[in-house]
Steps between C-alpha positions, in 0.01 A plus 500: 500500500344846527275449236373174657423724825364733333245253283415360870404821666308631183261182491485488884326846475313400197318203614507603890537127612255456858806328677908435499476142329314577183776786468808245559390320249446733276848598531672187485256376244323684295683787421833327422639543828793371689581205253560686192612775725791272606570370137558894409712557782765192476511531082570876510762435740649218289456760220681782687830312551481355163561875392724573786673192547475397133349104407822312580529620838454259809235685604263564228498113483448495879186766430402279224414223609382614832217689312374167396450396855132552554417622852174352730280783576245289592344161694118398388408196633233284656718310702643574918838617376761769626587778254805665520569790668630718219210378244266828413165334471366174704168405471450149645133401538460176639162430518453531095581161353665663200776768356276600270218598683708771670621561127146576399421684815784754370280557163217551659614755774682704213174426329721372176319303242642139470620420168419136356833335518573632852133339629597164317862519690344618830193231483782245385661547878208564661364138387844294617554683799163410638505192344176580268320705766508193756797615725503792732268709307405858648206709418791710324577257304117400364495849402863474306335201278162647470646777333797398322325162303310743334795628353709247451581252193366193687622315224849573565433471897396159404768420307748587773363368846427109265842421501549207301704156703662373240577095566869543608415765750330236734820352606558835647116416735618194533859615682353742669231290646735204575788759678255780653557557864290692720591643822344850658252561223793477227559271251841440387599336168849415321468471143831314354490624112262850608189599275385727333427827741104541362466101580645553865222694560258328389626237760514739715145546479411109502704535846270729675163429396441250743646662807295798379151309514615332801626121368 
């Protein structure tokens, strides 16, 4: 825990960061912050009892599998939404029509150099959240795609957002469409067998274009 600290302060004063937010995330981020700072804590307490306590004790177990309980340090997200109190980091920006345009934004305040695969996976989201640039798009998010298709592997991006129907998955459209019911804004569906989770939202999707263009 002290080193972490110490890592933070050091590259505060090194980079001398022109406001609080570019530091914040520098130290929850970028410099291995809170989240492995939390995995260090819980498994060297598991480890400490282990030697104390011994492995068969009650409690080692107890610390055992409690350090495999991850802990939420943090809420990005382009939606209205309430974070918990407790959470470290919240950074909820509704007017962007995508996560990862608020993702990118991080790079390019730390002014970190994007690898390949994390441009494909970022221009991936970017794409379906905004519904191929057509839905809610901000000026932040022009500059997010601008930026990121030059980097990507468009062939895998392509590959991805053209999911392929297969014949048996349009029973699923067709239950949907027959059973949909729409009161405040919200359609509400009950599947009897389920589907697949990647082709619910695709329906999903087919669901809100046309309230979204104003059908």
């Amino acid at each position: 825990m002290i080193s972490q600290i110490l890592k933070s302060i050091i590259d505060i004063f090194r980079r001398k960061p022109p406001s609080a937010k570019p530091v914040m995330l520098r130290i929850f981020w970028a410099t291995g912050g809170m989240p492995s700072s939390y995995s260090a804590v819980v498994t060297a307490l598991a480890t400490s009892i282990a030697f104390v306590e011994g492995l068969g004790s009650p409690l080692f177990i107890l610390a055992f599998f409690y350090a495999f309980i991850g802990r939420e340090t943090a809420i990005i997200d382009h939606h209205e939404s309430t974070p918990p109190e407790d959470v470290l980091v919240s950074d909820i920006r509704t007017d962007y029509g995508a996560c990862s345009s608020i993702i990118f934004s991080y790079f390019r305040e730390l002014d970190q150099l994007i690898p390949s695969s994390v441009s494909t996976a970022l221009l991936v989201g970017l794409l379906a959240d905004t519904a191929l640039m057509t839905r809610r798009v901000s000026r932040a998010d022009i500059e997010a795609y601008t930026t990121l298709y030059d980097t990507s592997d468009i062939r895998l991006v392509n590959s991805i957002l053209r999911n392929k129907l297969r014949q048996e998955d349009l029973v699923f459209y067709r239950q949907a469409i027959d059973r949909v019911r729409i009161q405040d804004r919200f359609a509400f569906c009950y599947l009897d067998e389920g589907c697949d989770v990647s082709l619910l939202g695709i329906i999903g999707d087919f669901f809100k274009r046309p309230a979204q263009s104003g059908c």
